[in-house]
C-alpha positions, -999 to +999 in steps of 0.1 A: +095-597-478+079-630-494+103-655-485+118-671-517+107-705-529+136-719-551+123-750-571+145-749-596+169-722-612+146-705-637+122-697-604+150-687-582+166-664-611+130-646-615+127-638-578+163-621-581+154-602-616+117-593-602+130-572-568+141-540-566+164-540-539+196-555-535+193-594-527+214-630-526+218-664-517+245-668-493+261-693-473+284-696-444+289-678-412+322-659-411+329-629-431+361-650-449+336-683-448+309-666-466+302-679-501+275-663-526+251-687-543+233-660-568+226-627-565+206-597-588+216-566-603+210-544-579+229-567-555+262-562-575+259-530-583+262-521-542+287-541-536+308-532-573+305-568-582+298-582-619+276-606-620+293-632-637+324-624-616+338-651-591+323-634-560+341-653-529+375-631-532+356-602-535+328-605-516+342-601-488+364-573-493+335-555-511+314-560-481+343-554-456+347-515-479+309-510-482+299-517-439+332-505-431+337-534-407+358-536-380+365-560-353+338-555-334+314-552-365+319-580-376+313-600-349+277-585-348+279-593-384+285-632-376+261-626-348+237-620-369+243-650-393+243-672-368+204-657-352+191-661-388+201-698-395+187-704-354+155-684-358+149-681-392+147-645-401+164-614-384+164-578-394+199-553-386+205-520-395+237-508-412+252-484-426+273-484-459+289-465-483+280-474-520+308-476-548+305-439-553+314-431-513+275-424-508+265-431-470+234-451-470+212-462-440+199-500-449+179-524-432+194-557-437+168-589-433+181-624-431+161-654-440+175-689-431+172-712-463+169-748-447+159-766-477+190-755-493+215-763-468+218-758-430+242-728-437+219-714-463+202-680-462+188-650-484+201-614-477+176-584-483+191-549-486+166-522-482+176-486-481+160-472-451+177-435-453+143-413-466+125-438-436+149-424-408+150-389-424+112-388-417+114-401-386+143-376-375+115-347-389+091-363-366+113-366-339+125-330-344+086-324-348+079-334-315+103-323-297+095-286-309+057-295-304+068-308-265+086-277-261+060-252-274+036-278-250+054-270-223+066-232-227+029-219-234+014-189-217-019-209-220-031-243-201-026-268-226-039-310-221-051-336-233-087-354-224-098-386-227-135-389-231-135-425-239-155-440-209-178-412-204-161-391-180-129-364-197-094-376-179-063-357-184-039-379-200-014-349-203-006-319-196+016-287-196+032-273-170+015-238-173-021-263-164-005-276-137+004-240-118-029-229-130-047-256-107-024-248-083+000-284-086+034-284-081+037-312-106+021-327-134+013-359-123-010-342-096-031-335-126-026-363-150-052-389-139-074-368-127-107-353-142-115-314-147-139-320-122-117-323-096-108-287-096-143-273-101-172-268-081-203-289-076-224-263-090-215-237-120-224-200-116-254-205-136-267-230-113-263-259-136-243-285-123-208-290-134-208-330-143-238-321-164-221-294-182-187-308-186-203-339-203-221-314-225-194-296-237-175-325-242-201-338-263-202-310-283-168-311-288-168-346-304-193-341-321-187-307-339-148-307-339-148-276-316-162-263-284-159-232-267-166-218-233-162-199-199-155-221-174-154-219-130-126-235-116-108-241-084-074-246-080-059-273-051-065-243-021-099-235-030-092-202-047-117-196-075-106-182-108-125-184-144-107-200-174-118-197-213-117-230-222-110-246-259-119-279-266-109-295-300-109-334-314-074-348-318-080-376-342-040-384-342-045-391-307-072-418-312-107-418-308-121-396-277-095-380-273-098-338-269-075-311-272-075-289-240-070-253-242-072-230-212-069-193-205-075-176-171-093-147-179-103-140-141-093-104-141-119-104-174-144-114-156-137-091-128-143-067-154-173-079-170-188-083-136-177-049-122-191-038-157-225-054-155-226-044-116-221-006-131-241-009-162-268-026-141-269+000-116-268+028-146-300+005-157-317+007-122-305+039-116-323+051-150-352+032-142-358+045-109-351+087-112-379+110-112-362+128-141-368+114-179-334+107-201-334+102-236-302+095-255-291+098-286-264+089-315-244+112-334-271+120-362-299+127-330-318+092-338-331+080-296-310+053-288-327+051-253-355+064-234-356+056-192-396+048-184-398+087-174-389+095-206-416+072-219-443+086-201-437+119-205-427+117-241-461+089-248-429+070-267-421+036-259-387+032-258-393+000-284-408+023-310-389+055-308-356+042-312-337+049-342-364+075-346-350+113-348-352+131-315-371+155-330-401+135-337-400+122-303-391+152-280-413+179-293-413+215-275-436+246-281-431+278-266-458+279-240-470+313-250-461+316-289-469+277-295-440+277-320-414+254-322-383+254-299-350+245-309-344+207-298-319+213-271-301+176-284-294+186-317-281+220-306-255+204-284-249+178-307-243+206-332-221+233-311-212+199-294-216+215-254-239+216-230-273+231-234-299+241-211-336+244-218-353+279-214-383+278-189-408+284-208-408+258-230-436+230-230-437+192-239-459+181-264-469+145-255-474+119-281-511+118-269-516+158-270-505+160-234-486+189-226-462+192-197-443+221-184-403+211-187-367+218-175-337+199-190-300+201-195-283+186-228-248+173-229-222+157-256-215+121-251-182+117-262-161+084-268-123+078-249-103+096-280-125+126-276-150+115-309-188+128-303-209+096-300-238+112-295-263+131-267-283+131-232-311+146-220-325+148-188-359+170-184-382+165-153-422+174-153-423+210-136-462+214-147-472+213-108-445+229-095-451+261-124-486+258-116-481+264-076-452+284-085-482+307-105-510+299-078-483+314-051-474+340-068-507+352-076-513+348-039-484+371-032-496+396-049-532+397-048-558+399-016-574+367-006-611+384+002-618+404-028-594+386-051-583+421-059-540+427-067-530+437-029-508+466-018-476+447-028-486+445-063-503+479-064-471+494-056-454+476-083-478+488-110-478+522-097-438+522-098-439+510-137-467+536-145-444+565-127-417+548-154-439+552-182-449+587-174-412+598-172-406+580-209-433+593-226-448+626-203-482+612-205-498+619-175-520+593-150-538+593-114-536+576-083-567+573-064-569+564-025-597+555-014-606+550+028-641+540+037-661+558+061-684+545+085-669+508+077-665+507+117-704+507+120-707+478+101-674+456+116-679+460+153-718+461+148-721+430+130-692+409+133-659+406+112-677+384+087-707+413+075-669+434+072-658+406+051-687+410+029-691+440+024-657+450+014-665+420-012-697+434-021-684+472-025-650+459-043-676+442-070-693+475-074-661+492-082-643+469-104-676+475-128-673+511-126-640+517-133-625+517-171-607+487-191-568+492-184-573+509-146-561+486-117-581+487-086-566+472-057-572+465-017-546+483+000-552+470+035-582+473+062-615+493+044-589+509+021-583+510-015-564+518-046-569+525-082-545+537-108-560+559-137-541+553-171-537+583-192-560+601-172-551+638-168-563+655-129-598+671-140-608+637-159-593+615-127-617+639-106-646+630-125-642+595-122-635+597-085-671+617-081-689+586-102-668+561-078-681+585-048-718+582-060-719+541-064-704+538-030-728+562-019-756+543-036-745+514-022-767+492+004-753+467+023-778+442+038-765+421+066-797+399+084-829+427+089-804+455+090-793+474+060-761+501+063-747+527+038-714+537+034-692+562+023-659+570+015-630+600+016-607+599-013-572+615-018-563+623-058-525+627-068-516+631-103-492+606-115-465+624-139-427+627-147-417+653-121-431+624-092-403+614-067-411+579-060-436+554-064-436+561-023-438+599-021-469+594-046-488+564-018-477+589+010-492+620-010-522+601-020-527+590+018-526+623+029-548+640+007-574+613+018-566+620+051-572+658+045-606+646+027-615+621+058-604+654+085-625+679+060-656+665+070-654+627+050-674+614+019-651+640-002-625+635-023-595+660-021-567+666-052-530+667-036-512+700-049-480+712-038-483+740-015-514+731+000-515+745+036-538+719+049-518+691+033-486+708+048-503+706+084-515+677+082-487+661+062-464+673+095-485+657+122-486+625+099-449+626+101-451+633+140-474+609+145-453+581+125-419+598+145-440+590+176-446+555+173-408+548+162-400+566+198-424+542+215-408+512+204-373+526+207-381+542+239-366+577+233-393+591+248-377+608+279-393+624+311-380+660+332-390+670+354-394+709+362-399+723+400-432+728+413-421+755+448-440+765+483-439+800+484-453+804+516-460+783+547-473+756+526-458+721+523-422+718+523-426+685+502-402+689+470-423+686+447-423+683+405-440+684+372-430+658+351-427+667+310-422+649+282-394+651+259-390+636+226-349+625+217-346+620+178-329+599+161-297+627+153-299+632+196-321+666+189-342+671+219-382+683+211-404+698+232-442+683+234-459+716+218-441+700+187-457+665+188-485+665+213-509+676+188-502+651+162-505+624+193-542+640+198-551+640+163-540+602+156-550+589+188-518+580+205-522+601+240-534+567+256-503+551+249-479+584+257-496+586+288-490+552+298-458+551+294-455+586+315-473+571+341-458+541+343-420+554+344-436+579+374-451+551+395-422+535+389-401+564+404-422+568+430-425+531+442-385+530+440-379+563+463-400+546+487-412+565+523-374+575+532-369+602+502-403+627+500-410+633+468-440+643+446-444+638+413-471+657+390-484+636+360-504+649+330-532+632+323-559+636+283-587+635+280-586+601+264-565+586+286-597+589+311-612+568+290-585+540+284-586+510+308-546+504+304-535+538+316-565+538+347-554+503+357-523+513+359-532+543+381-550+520+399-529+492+407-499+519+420-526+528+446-528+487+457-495+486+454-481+486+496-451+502+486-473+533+479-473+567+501-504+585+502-499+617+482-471+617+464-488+612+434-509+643+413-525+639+388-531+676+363-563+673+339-565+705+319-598+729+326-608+715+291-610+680+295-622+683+328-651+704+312-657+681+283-658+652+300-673+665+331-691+632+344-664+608+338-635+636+355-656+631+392-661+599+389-622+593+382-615+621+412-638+605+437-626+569+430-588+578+434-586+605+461-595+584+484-570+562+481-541+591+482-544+606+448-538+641+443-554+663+416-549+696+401-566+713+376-541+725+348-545+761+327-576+772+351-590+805+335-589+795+297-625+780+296-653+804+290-674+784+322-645+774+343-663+790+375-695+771+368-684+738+370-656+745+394-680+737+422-683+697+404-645+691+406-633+685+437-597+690+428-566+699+453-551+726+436-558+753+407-527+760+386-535+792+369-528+795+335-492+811+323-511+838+303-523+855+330-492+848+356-468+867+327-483+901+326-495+906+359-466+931+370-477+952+337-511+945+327-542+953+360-564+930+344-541+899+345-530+907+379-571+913+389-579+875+374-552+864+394-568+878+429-599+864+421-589+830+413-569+828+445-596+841+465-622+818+449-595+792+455-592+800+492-629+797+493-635+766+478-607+750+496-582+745+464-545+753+466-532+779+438-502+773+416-493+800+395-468+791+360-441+814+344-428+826+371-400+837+352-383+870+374-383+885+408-413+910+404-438+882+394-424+862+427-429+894+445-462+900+435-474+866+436-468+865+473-482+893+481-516+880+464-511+852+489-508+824+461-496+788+476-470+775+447-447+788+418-432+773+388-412+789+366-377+793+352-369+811+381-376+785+407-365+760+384-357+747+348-365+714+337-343+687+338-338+649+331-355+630+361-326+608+366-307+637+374-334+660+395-339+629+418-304+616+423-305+625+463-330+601+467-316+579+495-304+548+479-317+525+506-350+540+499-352+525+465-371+495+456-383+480+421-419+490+409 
């Protein structure tokens, strides 16, 4: 307050009218001393005084009611006097109650007066109650805003920015844990710097950054930001930090807001680590992968996707899928349902068919396979679809290239037997639907040897190229021809009843037959035989038909060749032949499984001769149901189809084998049947010949039979064999002697060991003179000629009887002997005799 300048009472009375607040002239110290010069209104009205009262009696009592003084009081009252008159102002607080009882907070100022009086001062009243009220508010303010300060889940500070670098000037204690203090004052003072890293994750460094964001800060009011941080030990942990200008606080100063939001950035991280790979992974597979949203507009296409599709992922999203994923049926070229939009739609998964095709942006087309799938959201709401397809175009194409392969022959390019078969079975289907009736034609080429062993495999090769052009042009649109296997082929007649199927098996005949193969300067023709079968309803098999068709060409080929024969049920050829075919196939089976088995029948002295025991060996065939055959069954069927070579080897090789393991110490001979092909194969005569090198061999225990018939036929080749083998200790007999019409002609040219006289005429001899005469004269001629004579079917005592008498040398016959296993016939061979072949 303006300290009063009394000149003169009109000046001093305008001071008191002009203020507001309560104020006098006083004088004196003491409480009962003090004496009150003038005073306002207001002044009186506190204390309850009038103002042109005597106020020295009730001064003080009025001020003694209104401070409520006591003892003590009112010595800091006087204490107070006394500092204003020796300093010349002071200022004390009291607190009174006005007339009405009303407690007021005032602010008393005293002002020493000196020009008055030494003892002479002003008093100033000023009610300070709304001031402390506020000031309470504030106190109260702060206190709640300390405690909130302190109690925060979040790092709360303040920064000074002033000289450049941020300081904390304060903190909460939440900050202080976070940097990992144990008190505040290990963070007050220091910088945010101190508990961060040189360098920031993003490779800026963090002075640079912090003074950046700070900057920011005071500059725009607000800054916000992720921040690195470290706490005391070195543990890293991210905080989201708040910056924000405190003007209250004074210029440069910064509100500090932090929140450790490591585990979200764990999160984030582990999110971009996954979302990242899902990007790479996307990237880098083979298959394409479009997605989708909920209405089927792309939301993303993998680079797959874009190549396939000819879409860049930049111009086909938001685009419908449709547009962009186009598929065709690959035959009909219509449009196939988008697999996306169906699975959006039934809202499953959905796989493509395979025959659907691509249609590339470009006009490219590519073969496809995919699976669709829902995307759906956490609470189970479709967000959209996926699609994954991968380019199959190669793999169909090989898939087509292999499968043609499979069923068609690499020479002629013609479908092969696998694929004949096929067709054939579906045609026998057809027939049985509808009773339409068709033909199967086998065809086997004849003289195709000539050309093959003549002039190599590759004038074969051509040929069978050349001749399978010649037919495909003959035969009728809708017919199959095919290559069956070797020089043989096949071709199915559609709707072709047996007398048109003939027909067109004679045309067939007559372009082979006009055929000319020209191989270098030489030029060949060929022919063919052909088996016919009708193809209708009442067929068995697909099977039965091939193994009819086969036979009937068979018949053809045996019929005299470059003929074609039509299969019919009850055919007494076909039945023959169809029954040696099945011997012949029974044969090999028997072979491989070895149930071929050998007897062995008796073969006796019946005079002085050789006490050597001594036997035939047979040949018996053990099916598969344990039946035992006898060789008049299949023997034929093993001339016919050229297996004698391999029965006789294997004959001959379990008799050496015998023989080589009885050894010198058991005697034993061992008769072996021998065709007249079997003369001619090296296997079975090397075999022959190597027993006879073999040490282990004893000179004539082996004999070998050749019926008069090959021995006749092949007249040449049957000395040379003799002469070559019995000198090294081979026996030989000549088997059924008396059958051949010139047997005594060429008797003289084999020098054989022994005659065996053919069963017909040892049966009858007791009965019928003629029988009994060809017997004599055989034996004599025999004794002659220096042969031995064995006579067969000696079957009862009157044969025996007679047969010695005539003088013959051997018998064989039930009653000397029935056949029986080997095994068993030559189980008293010494076993110390035995050795391994």
């Amino acid at each position: 307050m303006e300290k009063p300048c009394i000149t003169g009472p009109s000046a001093f009375d305008d001071w008191l009218r002009s203020n507001p607040d309560p104020v006098a002239i006083a004088r004196g110290v003491a409480l009962q001393d003090i004496r009150l010069l003038r005073w306002n209104d207001a002044f009186a009205t506190l204390l309850g005084m009038r103002e042109d009262a005597d106020p020295a009696p009730r001064f003080a009592a009025a001020l003694a009611r209104m401070a409520q003084l006591d003892e003590q009081q009112e010595q800091a009252f006087v204490a107070a006097n006394r500092e204003a008159l020796r300093a010349g102002r002071t200022k004390t607080r009291w607190q009174f109650l006005d007339p009405a009882g009303k407690r007021m907070s005032a602010e008393v100022e005293l002002t020493a007066l000196p020009s008055l009086a030494p003892d002479v001062y002003s008093v100033h009243i000023r009610d300070i109650g709304a001031v402390i009220e506020v000031q309470a508010e504030l106190a109260t303010s702060e206190a709640r805003f300390r405690d909130l300060f302190e109690v925060a889940e979040d790092a709360f500070g303040f920064i000074s920015v002033v000289d450049g670098e941020p300081c904390f000037i304060d903190c909460n204690a939440y900050l202080a844990r976070l940097y990992g203090a144990s008190d505040k004052a290990q963070v007050i003072g220091a910088t945010p710097l101190d508990f961060s890293p040189a360098v920031q994750p993003d490779g800026r460094s963090s002075v640079d950054r912090a003074r950046m964001e700070s900057e920011r800060a005071l500059e725009k009011g607000f800054a916000r930001f992720d921040w690195y941080s470290l706490r005391l030990d070195g543990t890293p942990f991210w905080l989201d930090v708040a910056l924000t200008i405190q003007p209250s606080w004074g210029a440069g100063v910064l509100h500090f807001s932090g929140r450790d939001i490591t585990d979200r950035k764990h999160a984030e991280q582990t999110l971009a680590r996954a979302e990242e790979l899902a990007r790479v992974t996307l990237q880098s597979i083979g298959d394409g992968v479009i997605t989708t949203d909920a209405e089927g507009r792309v939301t993303a296409l993998n680079p797959i996707a874009e190549r396939l599709t000819g879409w860049p992922q930049s111009e086909a999203l938001d685009r419908p899928v449709g547009e962009v994923f186009r598929l065709v049926h690959e035959d009909s070229r219509r449009p196939v349902d988008n697999p996306l939009l169906r699975c959006i739609a039934e809202d499953q998964a959905i796989d493509l068919p395979g025959t659907a095709v691509l249609l590339n942006r470009d006009g490219v087309e590519y073969h496809v396979e995919d699976s669709a799938a829902p995307i759906h959201l956490p609470d189970g709401t479709l967000a959209g679809a996926v699609i994954v397809f991968r380019d199959v175009t190669d793999t169909r194409r090989l898939a087509d290239e292999i499968s043609h392969q499979a069923r068609h022959d690499p020479l002629t390019g013609l479908p092969n037997r696998r694929e004949f078969e096929h067709r054939l079975g579906e045609l026998l289907e057809q027939a049985r639907r509808t009773d339409a009736v068709h033909a199967l034609c086998y065809v086997d080429l004849d003289q195709f040897k000539v050309v093959n062993d003549g002039c190599g495999h590759a004038a074969g090769d051509q040929l069978l190229v050349e001749l399978a052009t010649v037919l495909q042009h003959r035969i009728r649109r809708g017919d199959l021809l095919a290559r069956l296997g070797g020089d043989e082929f096949g071709l199915l007649l559609t709707d072709c009843p047996p007398d048109q199927a003939t027909q067109i098996a004679h045309d067939l005949l007559g372009a082979i037959g006009d055929f000319r193969f020209r191989w270098g300067e030489r030029s060949f023709t060929v022919g063919a035989s052909m088996g016919l079968v009708p193809v209708g309803a009442s067929a068995a098999s697909a099977a039965e038909l091939l193994s009819e068709a086969d036979l009937a060409c068979y018949t053809a080929k045996d019929l005299g060749r470059n003929r074609i024969h039509l299969f019919r049920h009850g055919d007494a050829d076909l039945a023959r032949r169809r029954s040696e075919m099945q011997w012949a196939t029974e044969l090999r089976d028997a072979l491989d499984e070895q149930r071929l088995q050998l007897y062995v029948q008796p073969i006796c002295a019946l005079g002085e001769a050789d006490r050597l025991p001594w036997y035939e060996v047979l040949l018996r065939l053990r099916q598969r149901d344990g039946r035992i055959v006898l060789p008049g069954a299949f023997l034929p069927a093993a001339e016919r189809f050229g297996l004698m070579p391999l029965i006789d080897g294997y004959v001959v090789s379990r008799a050496i084998g015998h023989l080589l393991a009885c050894g010198r110490a058991a005697g034993v001979r061992l008769s072996v049947n021998l065709s007249g092909r079997s003369l001619e194969d090296p296997g079975v005569i090397g075999m022959i010949e190597g027993y006879f090198a073999d040490p282990g061999h004893v000179s004539g225990r082996l004999c070998l039979e050749l019926t008069e018939t090959t021995a006749v036929a092949h007249l040449g080749r049957t000395r040379e064999f003799i002469h070559r083998l019995r000198g090294a200790g081979c026996l030989f007999a000549l088997d059924d002697f008396g059958t051949g019409v010139s047997s005594f002609a060429y008797l003289k040219h084999l020098p054989v060991d022994y005659l065996k006289l053919d069963g017909s005429f040892v049966r009858d001899i007791t009965r019928e003179p003629i029988d009994r005469a060809m017997v004599e004269a055989i034996h004599r001629l025999s004794t002659i000629m220096g042969f031995q004579t064995i006579a067969e079917f000696v079957e009862d005592a009157a044969t025996l009887q007679l047969l010695l008498g005539i003088g013959i040398d051997y018998g064989q016959g039930f009653l000397l002997g029935r056949p029986a296993p080997i095994e068993s016939m030559l189980a008293g061979t010494p076993q110390s005799a035995i050795r391994t072949a």
